[in-house]
N, C-alpha and C positions, 0 to 999 in steps of 0.2 A: 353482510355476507354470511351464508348459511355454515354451521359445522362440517356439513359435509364436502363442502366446497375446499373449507380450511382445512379436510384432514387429505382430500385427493390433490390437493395443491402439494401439501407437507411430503406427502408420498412419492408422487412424482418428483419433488427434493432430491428426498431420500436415496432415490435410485438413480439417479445422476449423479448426487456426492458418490455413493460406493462404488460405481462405475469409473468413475475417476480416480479415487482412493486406488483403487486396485491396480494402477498402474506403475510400477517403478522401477530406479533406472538398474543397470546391471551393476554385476560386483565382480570382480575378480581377484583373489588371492595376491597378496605381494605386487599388485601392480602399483601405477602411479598416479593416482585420481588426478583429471582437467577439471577444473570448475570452472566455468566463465560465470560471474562476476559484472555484469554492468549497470550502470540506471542508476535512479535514486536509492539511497538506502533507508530502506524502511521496513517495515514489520514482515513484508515477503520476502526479500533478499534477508535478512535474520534467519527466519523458518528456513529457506533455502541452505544457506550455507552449515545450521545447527543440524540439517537431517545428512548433507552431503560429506561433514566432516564426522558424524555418528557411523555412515556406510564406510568411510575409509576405514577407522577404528576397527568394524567388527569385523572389516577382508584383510586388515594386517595390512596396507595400504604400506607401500616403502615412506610416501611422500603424497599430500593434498597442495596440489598447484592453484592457486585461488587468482586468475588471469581476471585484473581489475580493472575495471576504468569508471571512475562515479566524479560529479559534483561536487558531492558530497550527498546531505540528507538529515534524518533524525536522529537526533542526538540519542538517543535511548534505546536506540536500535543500534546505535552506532556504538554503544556502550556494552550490549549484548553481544553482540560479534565479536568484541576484543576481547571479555572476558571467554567467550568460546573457544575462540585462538590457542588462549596463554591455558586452559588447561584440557587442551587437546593430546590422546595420547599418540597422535603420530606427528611427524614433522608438515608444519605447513608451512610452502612457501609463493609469500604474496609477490604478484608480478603483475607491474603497470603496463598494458599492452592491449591490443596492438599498437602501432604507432600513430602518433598525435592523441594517444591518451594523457588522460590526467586521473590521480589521486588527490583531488580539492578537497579541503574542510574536513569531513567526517574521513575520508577516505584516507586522509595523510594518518591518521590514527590506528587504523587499521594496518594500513603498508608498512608501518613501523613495530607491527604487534607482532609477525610475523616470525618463523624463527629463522627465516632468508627471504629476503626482500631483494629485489631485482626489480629492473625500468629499463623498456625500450627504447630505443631514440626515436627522439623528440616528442619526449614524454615529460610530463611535470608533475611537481608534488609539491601539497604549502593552501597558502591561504586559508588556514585552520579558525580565522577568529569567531567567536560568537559573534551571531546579531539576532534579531527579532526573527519573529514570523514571514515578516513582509521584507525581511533583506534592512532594514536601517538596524545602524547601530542599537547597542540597551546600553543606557542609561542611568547614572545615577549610582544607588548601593548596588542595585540588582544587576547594574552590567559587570562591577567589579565583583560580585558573589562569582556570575559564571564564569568572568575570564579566571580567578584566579583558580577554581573550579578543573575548568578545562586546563589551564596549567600544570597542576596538580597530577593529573590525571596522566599527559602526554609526555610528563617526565619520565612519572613512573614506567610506562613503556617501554620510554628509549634507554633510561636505568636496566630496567631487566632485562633487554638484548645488547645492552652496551653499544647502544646510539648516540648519535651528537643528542644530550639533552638540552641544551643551551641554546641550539638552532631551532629543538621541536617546540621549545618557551617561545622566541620568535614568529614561528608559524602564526602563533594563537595570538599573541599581544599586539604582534604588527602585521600579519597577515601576511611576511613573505614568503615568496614561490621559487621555487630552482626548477630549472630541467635536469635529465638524467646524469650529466657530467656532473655539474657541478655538486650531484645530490652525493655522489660519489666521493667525491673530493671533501665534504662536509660531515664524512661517515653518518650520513641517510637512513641508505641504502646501503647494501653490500657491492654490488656490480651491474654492469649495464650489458644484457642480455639482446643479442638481434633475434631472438627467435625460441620457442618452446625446445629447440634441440639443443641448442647453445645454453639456454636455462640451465638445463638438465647437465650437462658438460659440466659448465664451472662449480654447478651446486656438487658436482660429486665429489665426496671426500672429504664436505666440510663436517666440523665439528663445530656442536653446539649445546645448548641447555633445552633439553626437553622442557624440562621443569626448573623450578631452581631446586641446583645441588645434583641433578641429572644430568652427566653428560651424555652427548649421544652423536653418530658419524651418521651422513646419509652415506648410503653404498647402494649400490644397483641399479642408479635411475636411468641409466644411460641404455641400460638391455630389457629393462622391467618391461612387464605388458603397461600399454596406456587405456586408462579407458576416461572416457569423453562421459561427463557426468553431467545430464539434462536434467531441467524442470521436467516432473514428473506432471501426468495433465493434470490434476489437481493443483497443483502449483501454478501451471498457466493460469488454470482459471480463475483461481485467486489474485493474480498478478492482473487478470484483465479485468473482475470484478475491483479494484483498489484502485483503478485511476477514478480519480472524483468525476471526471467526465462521463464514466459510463456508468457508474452509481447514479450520480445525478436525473441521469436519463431512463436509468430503469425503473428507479422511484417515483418520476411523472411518468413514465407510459404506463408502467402500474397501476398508479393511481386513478387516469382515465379510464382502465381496462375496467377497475372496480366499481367507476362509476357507471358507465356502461351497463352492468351487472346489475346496479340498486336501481337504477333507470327504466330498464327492459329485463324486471327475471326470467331465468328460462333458460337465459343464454348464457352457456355456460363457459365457449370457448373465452372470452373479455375476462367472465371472471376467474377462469382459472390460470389462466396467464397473466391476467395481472397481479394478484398474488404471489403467484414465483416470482413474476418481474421486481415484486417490492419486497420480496425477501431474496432475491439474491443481489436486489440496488443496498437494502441496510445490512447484510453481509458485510459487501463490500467496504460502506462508511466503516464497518462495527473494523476492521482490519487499516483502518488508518489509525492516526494517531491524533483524534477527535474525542470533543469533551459531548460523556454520554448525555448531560441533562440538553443540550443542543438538539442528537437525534431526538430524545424522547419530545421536547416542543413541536419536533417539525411534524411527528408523530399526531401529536394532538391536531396541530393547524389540519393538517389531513383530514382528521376524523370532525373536526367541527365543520370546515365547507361542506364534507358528504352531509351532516347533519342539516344543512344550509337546504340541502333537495329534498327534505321531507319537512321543514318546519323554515318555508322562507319567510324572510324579512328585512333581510339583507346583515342582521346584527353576528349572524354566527359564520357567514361566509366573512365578515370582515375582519372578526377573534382571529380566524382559522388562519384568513393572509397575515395577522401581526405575527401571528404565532409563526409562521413558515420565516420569517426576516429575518424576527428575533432570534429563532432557533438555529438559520443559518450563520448565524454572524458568533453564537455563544459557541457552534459547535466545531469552527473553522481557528478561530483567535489564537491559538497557540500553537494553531498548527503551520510547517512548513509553508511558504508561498509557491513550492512549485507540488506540493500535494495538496493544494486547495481547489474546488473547481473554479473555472472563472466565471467573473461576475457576470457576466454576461449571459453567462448558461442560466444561472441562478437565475435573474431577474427574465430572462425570456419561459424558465420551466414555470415559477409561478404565475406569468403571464397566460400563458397557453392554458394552463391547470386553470385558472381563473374564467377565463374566456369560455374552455368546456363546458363546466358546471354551469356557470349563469344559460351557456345556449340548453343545457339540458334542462337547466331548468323551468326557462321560458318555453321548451316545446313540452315539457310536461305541463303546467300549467294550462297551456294553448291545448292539447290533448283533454284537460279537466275541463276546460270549460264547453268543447265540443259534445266532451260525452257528457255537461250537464246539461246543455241547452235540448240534446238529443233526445234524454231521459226528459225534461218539462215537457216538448214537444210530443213526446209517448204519453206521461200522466196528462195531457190536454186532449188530447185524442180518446184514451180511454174514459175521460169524466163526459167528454160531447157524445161518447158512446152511447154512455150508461143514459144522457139524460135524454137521451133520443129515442 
């Protein structure tokens, strides 16, 4: 791919990240930020809630409402959000909602970090424990390093809001779950809310620990303006860039587009879309929580098959597939099982990506050999010329 190709690709980037950048959401003085709150937790919902609870802060926000409902998700994201919480300088209060939500695993960590915590009916909270990537238990030292880890951790939370600690160690060690009564009755949670106006009702008046050794009363929530606090479009499109799904797929159709490109120069729409396609597919990886030397494999496996159409033999298309396996498998291992792409995807992208190349390749080939036979049949005619 030529420089100029990589710098109008880059460009064209460029002006769709700022274009997006440029969008965000309102602010208004002393109101009551809505945050919704759903999905996996992971490095987008992080980013999300550290820039939504940065806008309440600098509008003087009465109160950040963080309206949840997760799985759970990445630990490390999950770990970032709660330190965000605990030193937040306005009151945040986390609510499991609408109804039939849950706060699972990472999310029970969070709803306890809060400095009011509320749950709609027939709502749940619990099932905190560690396990693997793939959902099976960890084993061994290394499970008891995390569980007592995560332990550790979920006390100190419910310590600093003066929550059932005892329960939140249960969560983790045995994975149990409560709905919104009982989370009540187990001091959880604080109260069980039918609704954002009802939220707003009971939370007023309470008193609480901003910080430790701060105390602080919410007041106004009840008359406060509300403002509805959206993913800004850059956030979407980070959020829709970070499903492995549509990484995965922008990554091979990029990488076809590319080929295309070394196959037939010229053309320049293939390769410049596919270029962006495989920089906003590793974007996306680059925003999970993926081990880099994995991208960087898959990266190589790429560039040896393209190598493979100018110097066949079949020995660098074959590097190029280990390397795409191998790299998928080192760069996925530690990560969540519902942020992985499925294997399926995997095994059908290099399939396809396989199947291109070798047909580009054979019709380049098939192409050489026309236009060698073409060129003999020219030098044969010009030599019967000459000798005539």
């Amino acid at each position: 791919m030529s420089a100029s190709l990589v710098r109008r690709s880059l460009a064209i980037f460029a002006i769709l990240a700022g274009v997006a950048v440029a969008c965000s959401s309102n602010q208004e003085d002393g109101a009551v930020h809505i945050i919704k709150v759903d999905g996996t937790v992971g490095p987008i919902m992080e980013r999300y809630i550290d820039r939504t609870l940065g806008d309440a802060e600098d509008s003087n926000a009465r109160a950040a409402v963080l309206v949840l409902d997760t799985p759970g998700g990445f630990t490390e994201s999950m770990r970032d959000i709660v330190q965000r919480i605990e030193r937040a300088d306005v009151p945040v209060i986390v609510y499991v909602y609408p109804l039939g939500s849950r706060a699972a695993s990472a999310g029970t960590f969070i709803t306890m970090a809060g400095h009011v915590a509320a749950m709609a009916p027939n709502t749940s909270i619990g099932a905190a424990s560690a396990i693997n990537s793939d959902g099976s238990d960890i084993e061994g030292a290394l499970g008891r390093k995390v569980e007592n880890d995560a332990v550790a951790f979920i006390r100190g939370i419910a310590e600093l809001r003066g929550r059932n600690a005892d329960w939140a160690e249960a969560a983790v060690r045995d994975a149990v779950a409560v709905n919104q009564t009982e989370a009540v009755e187990l001091n959880v949670v604080d109260f069980v809310a039918n609704d954002i106006d009802d939220l707003l009702e009971q939370a007023e008046g309470r008193e609480f620990e901003l910080k430790p050794g701060l105390q602080a009363t919410l007041t106004g929530l009840t008359t406060a303006e509300r403002v509805d606090v959206e993913m800004t479009l850059w956030e979407h499109i980070l959020d829709f860039l970070a499903d492995p799904t549509i990484a995965s797929l922008l990554i091979s159709l990029g990488f076809l587009g590319l080929i295309i490109e070394l196959s037939a120069p010229g053309l320049i729409v293939p390769g410049v879309g596919g270029a962006i396609s495989m920089i906003l597919g590793f974007l996306g990886f680059g925003l999970l929580p993926v081990d880099v030397v994995g991208l960087i494999l898959i990266g190589i496996g790429l560039a040896l098959i393209s190598a493979e159409l100018f110097l066949p033999g079949g020995v660098l298309g074959a590097l190029g597939g280990i390397a795409l396996v191998v790299g998928a498998i080192i760069a996925f291992r530690d990560t969540p099982s519902e942020l992985r792409p499925p294997m399926w995807l995997a095994i059908a992208c290099v399939a396809i990506v396989a199947a291109v190349a070798v047909s580009i390749m054979m019709l380049m080939r098939h192409v050489a050999n026309i236009e060698k036979r073409q060129a003999e049949a020219l030098e044969a005619s010009r030599r019967k010329h000459l000798a005539g």
